[in-house]
N, C-alpha and C positions, 0 to 999 in steps of 0.2 A: 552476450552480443545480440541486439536484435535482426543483426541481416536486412535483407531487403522487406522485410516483412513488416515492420514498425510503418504506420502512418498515424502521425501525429496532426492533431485539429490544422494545422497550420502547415501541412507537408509541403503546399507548393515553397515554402521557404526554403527547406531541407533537399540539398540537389544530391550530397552523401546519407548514405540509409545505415551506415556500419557504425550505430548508434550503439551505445552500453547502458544497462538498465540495472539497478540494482534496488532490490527490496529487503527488507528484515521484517518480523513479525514476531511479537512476542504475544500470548493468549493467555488467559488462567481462566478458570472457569471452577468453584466450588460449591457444596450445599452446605446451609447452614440453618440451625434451629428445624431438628429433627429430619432434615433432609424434605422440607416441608417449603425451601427457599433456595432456590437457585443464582448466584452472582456472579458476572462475566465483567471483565476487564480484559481490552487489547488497545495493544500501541501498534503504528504500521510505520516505515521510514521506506518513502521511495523514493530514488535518486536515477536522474536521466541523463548523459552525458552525449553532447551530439559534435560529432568527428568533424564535422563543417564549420564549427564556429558559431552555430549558433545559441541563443544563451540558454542555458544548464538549467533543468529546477529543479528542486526538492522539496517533499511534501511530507508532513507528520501528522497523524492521525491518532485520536485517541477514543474509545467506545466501553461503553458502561451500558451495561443492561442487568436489570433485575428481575427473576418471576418469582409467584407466589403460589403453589399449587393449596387451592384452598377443598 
């Protein structure tokens, strides 16, 4: 529950603040070819739910990075 504390780009909309928020994350991050190469993968799901009515988003996100310690 975000409470009174959430303000959203758009608060003047939102006259109720007893908003629910919910996120998941999932991460892996491993090394490969002699620990010489580093590879990350994450997914994020956030979800926003506003008690006043007005309209709900949800957003998914997904992030790939690579290094190469040469």
């Amino acid at each position: 529950d975000l409470g009174n504390t959430f303000a959203p780009k758009n608060a003047a909309d939102h006259k109720s603040m007893g908003d629910d928020y919910q996120e998941l994350d999932l991460t892996y991050k491993t090394k490969v070819f002699n620990d010489s190469t580093t590879l990350f993968a994450g997914y994020i799901y956030q979800d926003v739910e506003f008690d006043d009515g007005a309209k709900d988003f949800d957003q998914n996100v997904l992030r790939f990075w690579g290094r190469y310690n040469f």
